[in-house]
C-alpha positions in Angstrom: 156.3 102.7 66.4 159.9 102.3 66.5 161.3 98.7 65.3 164.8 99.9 66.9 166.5 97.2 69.2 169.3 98.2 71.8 171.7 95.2 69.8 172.1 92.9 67.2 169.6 90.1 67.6 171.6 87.2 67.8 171.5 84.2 65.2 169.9 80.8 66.7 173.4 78.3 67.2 171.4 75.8 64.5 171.3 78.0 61.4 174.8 79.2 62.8 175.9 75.6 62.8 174.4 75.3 59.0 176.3 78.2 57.6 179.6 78.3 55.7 182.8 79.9 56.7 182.5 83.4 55.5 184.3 87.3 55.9 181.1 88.6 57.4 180.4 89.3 61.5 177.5 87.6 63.4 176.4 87.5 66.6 175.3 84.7 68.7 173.8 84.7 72.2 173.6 82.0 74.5 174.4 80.2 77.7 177.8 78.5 78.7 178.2 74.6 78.7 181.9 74.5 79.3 185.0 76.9 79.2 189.0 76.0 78.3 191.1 77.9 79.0 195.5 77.8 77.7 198.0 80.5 77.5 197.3 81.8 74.3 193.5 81.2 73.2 190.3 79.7 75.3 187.4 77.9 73.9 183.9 78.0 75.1 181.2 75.6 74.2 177.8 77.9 73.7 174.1 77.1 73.5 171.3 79.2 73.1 168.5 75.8 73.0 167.9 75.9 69.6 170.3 72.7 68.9 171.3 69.8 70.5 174.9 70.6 69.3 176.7 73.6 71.0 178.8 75.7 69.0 182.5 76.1 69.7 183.8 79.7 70.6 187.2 80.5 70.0 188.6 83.5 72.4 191.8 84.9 71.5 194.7 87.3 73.2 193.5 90.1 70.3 190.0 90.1 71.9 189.2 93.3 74.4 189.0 92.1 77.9 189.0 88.6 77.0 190.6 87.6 79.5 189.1 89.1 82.5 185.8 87.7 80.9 186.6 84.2 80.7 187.9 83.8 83.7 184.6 85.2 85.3 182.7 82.6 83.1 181.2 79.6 84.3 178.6 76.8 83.2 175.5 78.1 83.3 177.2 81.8 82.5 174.9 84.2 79.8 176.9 85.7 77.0 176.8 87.6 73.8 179.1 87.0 71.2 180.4 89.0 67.9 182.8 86.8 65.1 183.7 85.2 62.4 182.5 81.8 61.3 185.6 79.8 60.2 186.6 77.0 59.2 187.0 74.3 62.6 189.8 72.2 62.6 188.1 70.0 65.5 186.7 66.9 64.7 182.5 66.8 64.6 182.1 70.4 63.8 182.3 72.1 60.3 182.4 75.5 61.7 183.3 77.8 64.8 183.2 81.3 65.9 186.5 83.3 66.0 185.4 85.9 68.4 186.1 89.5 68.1 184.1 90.8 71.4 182.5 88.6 74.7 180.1 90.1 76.8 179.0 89.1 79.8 175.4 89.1 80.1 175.0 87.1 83.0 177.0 85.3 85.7 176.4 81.5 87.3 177.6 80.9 90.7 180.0 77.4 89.7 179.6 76.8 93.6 175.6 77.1 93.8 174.6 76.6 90.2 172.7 73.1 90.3 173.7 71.6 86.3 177.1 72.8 86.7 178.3 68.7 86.8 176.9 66.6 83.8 174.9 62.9 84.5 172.1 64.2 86.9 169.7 61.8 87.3 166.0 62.3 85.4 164.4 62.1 88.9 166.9 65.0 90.1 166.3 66.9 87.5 162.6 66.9 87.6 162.8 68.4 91.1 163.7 71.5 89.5 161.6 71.9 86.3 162.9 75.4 86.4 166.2 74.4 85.4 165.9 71.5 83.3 165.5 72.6 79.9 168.5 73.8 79.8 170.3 70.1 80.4 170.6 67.9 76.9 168.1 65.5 77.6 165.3 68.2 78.1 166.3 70.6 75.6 165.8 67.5 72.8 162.8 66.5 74.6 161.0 70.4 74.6 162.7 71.0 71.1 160.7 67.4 69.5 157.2 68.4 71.8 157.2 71.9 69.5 157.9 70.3 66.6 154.8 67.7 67.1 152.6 70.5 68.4 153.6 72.5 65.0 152.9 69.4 62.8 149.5 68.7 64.7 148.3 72.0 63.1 149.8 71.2 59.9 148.4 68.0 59.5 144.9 69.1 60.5 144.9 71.9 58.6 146.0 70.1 55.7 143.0 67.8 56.1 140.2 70.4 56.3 139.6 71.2 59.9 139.3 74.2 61.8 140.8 74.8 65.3 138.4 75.3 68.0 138.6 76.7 71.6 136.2 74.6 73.5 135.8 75.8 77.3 138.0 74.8 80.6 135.3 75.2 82.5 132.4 72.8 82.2 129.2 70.6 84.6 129.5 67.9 82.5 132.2 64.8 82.5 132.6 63.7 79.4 134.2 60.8 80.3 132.1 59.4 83.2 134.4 58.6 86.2 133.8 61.5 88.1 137.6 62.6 88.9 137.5 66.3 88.1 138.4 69.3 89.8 135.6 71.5 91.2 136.0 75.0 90.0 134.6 77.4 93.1 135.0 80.9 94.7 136.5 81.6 97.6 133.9 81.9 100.6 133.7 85.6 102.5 134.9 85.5 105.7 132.3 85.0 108.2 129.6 84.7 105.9 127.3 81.7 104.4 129.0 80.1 101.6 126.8 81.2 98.5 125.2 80.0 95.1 128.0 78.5 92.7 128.9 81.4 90.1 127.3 79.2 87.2 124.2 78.3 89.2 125.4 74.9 89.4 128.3 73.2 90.4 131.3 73.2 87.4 134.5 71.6 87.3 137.8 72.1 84.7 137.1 70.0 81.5 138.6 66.0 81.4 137.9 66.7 77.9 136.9 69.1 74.9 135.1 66.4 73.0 131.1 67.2 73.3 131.8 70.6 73.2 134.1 69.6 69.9 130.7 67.6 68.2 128.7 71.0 68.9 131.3 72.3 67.0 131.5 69.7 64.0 128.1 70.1 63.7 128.1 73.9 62.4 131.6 73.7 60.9 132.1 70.1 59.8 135.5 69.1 60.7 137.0 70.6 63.8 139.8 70.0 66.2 140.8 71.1 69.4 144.2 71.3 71.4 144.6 72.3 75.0 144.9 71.8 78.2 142.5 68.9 80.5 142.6 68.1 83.8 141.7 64.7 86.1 141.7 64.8 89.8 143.1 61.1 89.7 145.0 60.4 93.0 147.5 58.3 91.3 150.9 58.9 91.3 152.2 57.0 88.6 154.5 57.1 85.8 151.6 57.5 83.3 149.4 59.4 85.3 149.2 63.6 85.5 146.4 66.2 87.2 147.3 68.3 84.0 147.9 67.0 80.5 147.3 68.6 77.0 144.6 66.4 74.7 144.2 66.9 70.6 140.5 65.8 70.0 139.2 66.3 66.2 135.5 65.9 65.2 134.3 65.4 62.2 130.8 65.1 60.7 130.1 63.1 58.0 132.6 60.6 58.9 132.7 57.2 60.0 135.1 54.2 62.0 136.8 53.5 58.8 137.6 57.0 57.9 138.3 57.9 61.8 141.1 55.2 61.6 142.4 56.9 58.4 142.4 59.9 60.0 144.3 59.0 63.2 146.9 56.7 61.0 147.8 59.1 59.1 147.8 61.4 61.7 150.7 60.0 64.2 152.5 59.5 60.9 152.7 62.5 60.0 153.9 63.7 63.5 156.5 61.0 63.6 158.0 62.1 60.4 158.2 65.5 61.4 160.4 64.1 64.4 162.8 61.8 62.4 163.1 64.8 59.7 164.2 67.9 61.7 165.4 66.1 64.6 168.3 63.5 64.1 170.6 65.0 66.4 168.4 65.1 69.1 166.9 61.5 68.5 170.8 60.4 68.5 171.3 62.2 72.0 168.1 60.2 72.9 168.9 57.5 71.4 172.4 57.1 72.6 171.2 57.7 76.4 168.1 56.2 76.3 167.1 53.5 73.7 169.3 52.7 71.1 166.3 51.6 68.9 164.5 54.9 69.4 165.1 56.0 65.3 164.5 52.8 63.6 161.1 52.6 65.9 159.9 55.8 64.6 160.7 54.7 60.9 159.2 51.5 61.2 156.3 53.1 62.5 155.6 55.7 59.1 157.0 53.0 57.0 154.2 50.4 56.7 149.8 50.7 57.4 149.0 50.1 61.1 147.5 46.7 61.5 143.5 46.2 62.0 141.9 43.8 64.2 138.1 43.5 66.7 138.3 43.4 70.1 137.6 40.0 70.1 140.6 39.0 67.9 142.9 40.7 69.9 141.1 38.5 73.0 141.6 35.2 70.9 145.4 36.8 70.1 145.8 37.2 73.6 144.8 33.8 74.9 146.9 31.9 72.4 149.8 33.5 73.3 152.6 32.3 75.4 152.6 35.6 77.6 152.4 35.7 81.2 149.8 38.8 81.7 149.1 40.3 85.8 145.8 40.7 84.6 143.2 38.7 83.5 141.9 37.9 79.9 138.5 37.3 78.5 135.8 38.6 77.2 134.3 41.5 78.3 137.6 42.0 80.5 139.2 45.5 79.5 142.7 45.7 77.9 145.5 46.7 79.9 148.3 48.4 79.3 150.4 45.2 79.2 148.2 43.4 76.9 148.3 46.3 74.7 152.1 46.4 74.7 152.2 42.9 73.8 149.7 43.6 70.8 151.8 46.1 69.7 155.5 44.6 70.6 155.5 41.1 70.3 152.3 40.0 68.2 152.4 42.7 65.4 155.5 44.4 66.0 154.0 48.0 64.8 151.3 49.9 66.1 147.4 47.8 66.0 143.8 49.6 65.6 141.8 47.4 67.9 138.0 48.2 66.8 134.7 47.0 68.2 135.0 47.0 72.2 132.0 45.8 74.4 129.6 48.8 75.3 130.0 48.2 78.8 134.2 49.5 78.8 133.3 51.9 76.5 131.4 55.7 77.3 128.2 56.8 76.9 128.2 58.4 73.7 129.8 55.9 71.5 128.1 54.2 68.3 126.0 51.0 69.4 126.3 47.7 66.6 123.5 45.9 65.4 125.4 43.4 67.5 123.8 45.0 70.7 127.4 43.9 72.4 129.8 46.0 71.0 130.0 49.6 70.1 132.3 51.2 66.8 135.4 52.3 69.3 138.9 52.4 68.2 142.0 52.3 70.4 145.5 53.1 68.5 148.6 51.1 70.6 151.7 51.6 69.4 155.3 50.0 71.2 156.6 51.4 74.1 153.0 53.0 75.4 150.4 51.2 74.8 147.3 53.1 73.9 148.1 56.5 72.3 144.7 57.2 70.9 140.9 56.4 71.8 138.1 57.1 69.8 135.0 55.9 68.2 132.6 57.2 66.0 129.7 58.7 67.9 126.2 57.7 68.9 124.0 60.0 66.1 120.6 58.3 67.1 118.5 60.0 69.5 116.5 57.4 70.9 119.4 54.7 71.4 121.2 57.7 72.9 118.7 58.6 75.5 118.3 54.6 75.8 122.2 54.7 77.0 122.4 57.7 79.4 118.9 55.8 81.3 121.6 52.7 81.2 123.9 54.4 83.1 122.1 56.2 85.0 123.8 59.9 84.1 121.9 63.1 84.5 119.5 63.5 81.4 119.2 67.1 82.1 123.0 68.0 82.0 123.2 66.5 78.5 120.0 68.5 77.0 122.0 70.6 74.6 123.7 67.5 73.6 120.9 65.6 72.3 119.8 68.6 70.3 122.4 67.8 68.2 120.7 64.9 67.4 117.2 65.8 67.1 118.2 69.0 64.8 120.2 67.0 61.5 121.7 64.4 62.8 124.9 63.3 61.0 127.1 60.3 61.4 130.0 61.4 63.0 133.3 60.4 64.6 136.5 61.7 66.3 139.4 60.8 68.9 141.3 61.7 71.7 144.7 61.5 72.0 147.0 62.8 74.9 150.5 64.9 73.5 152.4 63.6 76.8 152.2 60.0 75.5 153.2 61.1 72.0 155.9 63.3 73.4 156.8 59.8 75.2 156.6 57.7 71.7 159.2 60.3 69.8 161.7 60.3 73.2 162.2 57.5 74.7 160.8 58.9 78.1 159.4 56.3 80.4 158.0 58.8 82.8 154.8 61.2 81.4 156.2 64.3 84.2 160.0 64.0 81.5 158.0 65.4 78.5 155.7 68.2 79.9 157.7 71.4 81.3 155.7 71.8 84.4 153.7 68.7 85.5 151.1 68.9 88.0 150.5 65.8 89.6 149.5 64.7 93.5 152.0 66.3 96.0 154.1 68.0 93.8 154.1 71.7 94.6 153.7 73.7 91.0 156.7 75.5 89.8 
């Protein structure tokens, strides 16, 4: 098979921008930000997405058709560019490209092209998530979501677990509240609707997590990261019909070790972030929260902080705050009351343990307390709850006790209490959604701003 390729593949701006002055050619490939043009020599910013910086292009009288090229270009214009790398005399750049050829790969209509004027609105920009990764704001914002994808597998990896593909298609909700998609075929025209294809109804998968204990069970630690789905009429700023979840499971571990596990976890994400990203938490930063940085190393710098239910209740009713909703008891936390945990009380992300069973789903480890079950929550500033998990019910009979309790379906959860009757293991794991992640290491106050295509009510998919 031939490797051949009809021209040079270009070098990615950021390892351009990291290279010295030097005699030899390279080519670089990218889109047009913005063109000046004088009498002798025109100078065209260039980015190709791989850098939050562009790199300057320097377009002389000595270049073939130079002219006639730059004065077709435009923001939002394609090009391909052969140079040197020199020596910039501009402030804020070490290097730029003295070109020797400019091709025009693609033109942009400066009349009709939408990003052609800079300081669109988020809320403009998301009606056109075709478009928008190529503005500043959602080129850092895609560029940090890869990077925490990247160190999610890292990290887990590192730890002992093995990725898993747990199904999209399911018939059971994991979660209990009943807001998921029905997955059916199409009905024949003029004819009876039929069986469902499984035999019984099934619906796209609010999470991978039972499926993910099956899993632990045979392979010990496992983890799985894709997409799920909640038919949740809510259109929110935190809410989305589509959103990507990273649920590990691990056998043989416990609440303590889960908590380890989802520390060190986040940490490790967030350092990624503040170590390959500074220019683009600056552009963040500078736009959107000045504090964004020193958040993210406050967050690795220090353990999380550790307290029951119950304390963060007692926290809570001491305080001075002025909450919407109620307090108490038995009363779940919102996302207010978690922020002020996290913000104002602590002042760095809390592990609040120990929940009532009643908030908490089916499956989750019962205390000797008969009140409480072994959940964990992770809130961290700016969001709220990042992470739930718990370690998991292992006990047959106080399972089957539970699911009568609430009145679920025995018969859909069969193979799941086979785990259980065949070596039962404690066990633990946790949810968390990337979107509010991607949110933490941004600055994004809106969950649609960190996701390239978000599905959500009345928003027709791109």
């Amino acid at each position: 098979m031939s490797s051949h390729v009809p021209f040079d593949v270009p070098v990615p701006i950021d390892q351009v921008l990291l290279t010295a002055a030097g005699p030899h050619p390279i080519t670089v490939a990218g889109w047009v930000r913005s063109v000046r043009v004088s009498k002798a020599v025109s100078f065209i910013a260039l980015s190709d997405g791989s850098s939050a910086k562009t790199l300057q292009v320097v377009v002389g009288d000595a270049v073939p058709d130079g002219a006639s090229t730059i004065a077709a270009l435009s923001t939002g214009a394609s090009v391909r560019v052969t140079g040197n790398l020199v020596v910039s005399p501009a402030k804020g750049q070490a290097v730029e490209l003295s070109a020797h050829t400019v091709e025009l790969l693609g033109a942009s209509d400066a009349e009709t092209y939408p990003l052609q004027k800079k300081g669109h609105t988020l809320e403009f920009l998301r009606s056109m998530p075709h478009l928008r990764s190529r503005s500043n704001t959602f080129g850092a914002v895609f560029r940090i979501r890869s990077t925490l994808a990247q160190a999610t597998h890292s990290y887990f990896a590192q730890n002992g677990f093995r990725y898993v593909h747990t199904p999209l298609i399911t018939t059971s909700d994991c979660e209990g509240g009943g807001e998921m998609f029905e997955v059916v075929t199409p009905e024949a025209e003029g004819k009876a609707k039929t069986e469902p294809f499984f035999g019984r109804r099934a619906y796209l998968t609010v999470s991978g997590q039972l499926a993910g204990e099956a899993l632990a069970y045979g392979l010990g630690r496992v983890y799985t990261f894709g997409p799920t789905f909640r038919a949740e009429n809510s259109n929110t700023a935190r809410h989305l019909a589509e959103f990507w979840m990273i649920e590990p499971e691990a056998a043989f571990f416990d609440l303590a070790a889960n908590m380890a596990l989802a520390e060190g976890y986040l940490q490790a994400c967030i350092q990624a972030v503040l170590t390959r990203h500074g220019d683009d938490l600056a552009f963040l930063g500078q736009h959107y929260d000045k504090t964004l940085t020193a958040q993210l190393e406050a967050m690795v710098a220090e353990p999380f902080a550790r307290i029951t239910y119950t304390e963060a209740q007692e926290i809570l009713a001491k305080s001075k705050a002025s909450f919407t909703y109620p307090i108490g008891w038995g009363k779940d936390l919102q996302s207010e009351h978690e922020r002020y945990l996290a913000e104002q009380h602590f002042k760095k992300p809390v592990i609040v343990t120990h929940y009532p069973k009643e908030l908490k789903a089916f499956y989750m480890y019962q205390n000797d307390d008969g009140r409480t079950v072994g959940a964990m929550d992770v809130l961290v500033p700016r969001i709220g709850e990042i992470i739930g998990g718990s370690q998991r019910e292992h006990r047959l009979a106080k399972l089957e006790a539970r699911l009568k309790e609430l009145n679920m379906v025995e018969a859909d959860y069969a193979w799941y209490f086979d785990l259980n009757r065949y070596g039962a293991v404690p066990h633990a794991g946790f949810g968390l959604g990337f979107e509010r992640l991607v949110m933490l290491c941004t600055a994004m106050t809106n969950i649609r701003d960190v996701i390239p295509f978000p599905r959500a009510p009345g928003l027709a998919p791109c």
